[in-house]
N, C-alpha and C positions, 0 to 999 in steps of 0.2 A: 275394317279401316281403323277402329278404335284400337285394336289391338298393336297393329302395325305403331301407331302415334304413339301409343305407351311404350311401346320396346324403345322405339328409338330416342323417346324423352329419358329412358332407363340408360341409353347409349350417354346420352349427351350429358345426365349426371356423373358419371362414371367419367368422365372423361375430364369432367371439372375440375371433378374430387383427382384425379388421378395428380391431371395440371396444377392443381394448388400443394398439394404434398410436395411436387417435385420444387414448387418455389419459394417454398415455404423453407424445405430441406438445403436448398444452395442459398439461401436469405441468412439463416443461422450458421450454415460454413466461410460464408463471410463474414458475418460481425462477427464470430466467435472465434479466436485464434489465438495462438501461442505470437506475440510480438518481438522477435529478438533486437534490439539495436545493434545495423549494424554501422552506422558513424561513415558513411561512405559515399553521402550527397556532395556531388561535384562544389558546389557554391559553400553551402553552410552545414558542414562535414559534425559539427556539433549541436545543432540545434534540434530539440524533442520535436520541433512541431515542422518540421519539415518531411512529408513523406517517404521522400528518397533514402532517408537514415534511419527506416524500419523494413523488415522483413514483409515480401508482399507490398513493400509500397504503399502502406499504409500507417495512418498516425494510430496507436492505439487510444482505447476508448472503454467505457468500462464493462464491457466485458471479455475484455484481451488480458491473456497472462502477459504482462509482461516481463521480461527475458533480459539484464545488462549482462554481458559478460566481457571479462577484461580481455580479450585476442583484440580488439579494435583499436582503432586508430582514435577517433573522435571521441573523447569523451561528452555526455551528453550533457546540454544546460537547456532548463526550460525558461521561457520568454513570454508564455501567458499559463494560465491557469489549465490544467491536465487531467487525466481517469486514466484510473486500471482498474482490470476486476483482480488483481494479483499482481504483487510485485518479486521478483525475484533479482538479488544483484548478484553478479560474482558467484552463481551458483555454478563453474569448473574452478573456481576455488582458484586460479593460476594467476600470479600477478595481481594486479589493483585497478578500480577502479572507481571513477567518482561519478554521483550525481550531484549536479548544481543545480537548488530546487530556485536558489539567484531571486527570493523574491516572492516567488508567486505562489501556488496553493496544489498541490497533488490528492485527489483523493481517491485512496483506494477503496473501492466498494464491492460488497458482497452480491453483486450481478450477476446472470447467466451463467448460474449454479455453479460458480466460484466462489472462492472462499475471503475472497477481500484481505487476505494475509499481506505483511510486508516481509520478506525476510533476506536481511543484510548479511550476507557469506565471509568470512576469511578474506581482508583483503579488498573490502566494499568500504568505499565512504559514503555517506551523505550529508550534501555540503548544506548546512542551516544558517548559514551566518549572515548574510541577509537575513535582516529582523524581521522583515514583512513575511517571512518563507511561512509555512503553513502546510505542513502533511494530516492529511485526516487517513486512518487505516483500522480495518479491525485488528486481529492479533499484533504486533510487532515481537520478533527477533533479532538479534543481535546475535549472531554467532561468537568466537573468540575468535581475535583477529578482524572482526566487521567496526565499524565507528559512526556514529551520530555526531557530527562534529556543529554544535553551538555558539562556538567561539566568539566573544561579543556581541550575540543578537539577542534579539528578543522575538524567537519567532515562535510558535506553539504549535505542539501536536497533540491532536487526538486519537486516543485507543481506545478502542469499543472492546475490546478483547484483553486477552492478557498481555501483559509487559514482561520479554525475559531478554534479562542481558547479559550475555556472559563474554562480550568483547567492551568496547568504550563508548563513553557516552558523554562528550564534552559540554555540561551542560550551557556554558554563558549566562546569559537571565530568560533561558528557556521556560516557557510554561507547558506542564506535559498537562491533560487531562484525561480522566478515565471515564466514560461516561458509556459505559455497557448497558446494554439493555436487555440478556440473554446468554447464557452460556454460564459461566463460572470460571467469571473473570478472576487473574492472581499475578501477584507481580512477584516474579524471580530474579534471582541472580547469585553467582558461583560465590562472589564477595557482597561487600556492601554496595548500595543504590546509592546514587547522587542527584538530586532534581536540584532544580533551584526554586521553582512553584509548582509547587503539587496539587492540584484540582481531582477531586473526589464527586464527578456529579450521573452519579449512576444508578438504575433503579434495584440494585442489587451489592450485596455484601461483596467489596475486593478483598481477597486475604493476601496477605504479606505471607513472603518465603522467606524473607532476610532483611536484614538491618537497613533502613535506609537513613542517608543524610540530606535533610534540606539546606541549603544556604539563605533562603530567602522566606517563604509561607507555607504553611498545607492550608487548604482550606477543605471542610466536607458539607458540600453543600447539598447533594442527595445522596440516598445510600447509606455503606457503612463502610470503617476502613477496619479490620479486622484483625490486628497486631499479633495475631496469636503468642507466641513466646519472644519475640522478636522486638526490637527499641527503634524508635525513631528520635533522631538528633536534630532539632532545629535549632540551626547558626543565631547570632544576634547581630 
């Protein structure tokens, strides 16, 4: 009798263990996904936070790659605060397209063994000009041909990672900050850098790859900035 009772309490662990893997396994292919925009909700054909204008029907969250690419109709504008675990714009490189961060706060975060990158393609805008706007990401990229457009705001991004820009970067009275805490952070670019406020607050050395121009402050509040051969120009 004893035996019989342990086999089949051996059954019914097994059966747990089998049912919990399997919910476990569709629990992570749901949060976890590539999220394309594709701008195609009947009502609000541009709006981030509406489901119908992502792939799967879902808003993404931070641990979704998200996915713009320019074949859409709807370009996207966000209307409250956002996640990705990855950002990708314009990665078919075809035509243009914008994000309108309009404001609010996007942060891309290094979740559900993503990489928290943001990287602006050929042909990508992202619209800053709303002063309140607010991107928080690790690396950021700027392809040639991609754009951070500033234009009269005053909004602020943070990069935990390296800074490289080899497209444009409209500063306005943007405040960029650096505030890595890991990796081997550096800020590049093909020409000269342009900030307008420069924040330095990182538990580790940034090195410069090229000349940059401030219009406005650097300030180094933790960390190091690391000029190697390289001049920084601060406006009056």
């Amino acid at each position: 009798m004893l035996e019989i009772i342990r086999k089949n309490n051996e059954y019914i662990v097994r059966i747990l263990l089998i049912i919990l893997t399997v919910f476990v396994s569709y629990h992570v292919n749901i949060q976890a996904a590539d999220r394309s925009w594709e701008g195609d909700d009947a009502n609000y054909p541009t709006k981030w936070e509406q489901a119908g204008n992502w792939s799967g029907n879902l808003v993404p969250n931070d641990e979704d790659t998200v996915i713009i690419a320019s074949y859409v109709t709807g370009q996207p504008v966000m209307y409250e605060a956002n996640e990705a675990g990855e950002l990708r714009i314009n990665s078919d490189e075809t035509g243009t397209v914008t994000l309108d961060l309009n404001g609010q706060e996007l942060k891309v975060t290094a979740a559900g063994g993503l990489s928290g990158n943001t990287h602006i393609y050929s042909g990508a805008i992202v619209n800053l000009t709303n002063s309140t706007s607010v991107l928080q990401t690790e690396s950021l990229q700027i392809d040639s041909g991609g754009t951070i457009d500033g234009t009269g705001s005053q909004a602020t991004i943070y990069c935990g990672g390296s800074w490289s820009n080899n497209g444009t970067f409209n500063t306005g009275n943007t405040t960029v900050v650096l505030d890595a805490i890991s990796g081997t952070p550096a800020i590049t670019a093909q020409n000269n850098l342009d900030f307008y406020n420069l924040v330095v607050d990182s538990d580790l050395t940034v090195a410069m790859s090229s000349n940059i121009d401030i219009g406005c402050s650097l300030a180094v509040v933790n960390g190091k900035l690391d000029v190697n051969t390289y001049r920084i120009t601060i406006e009056e």
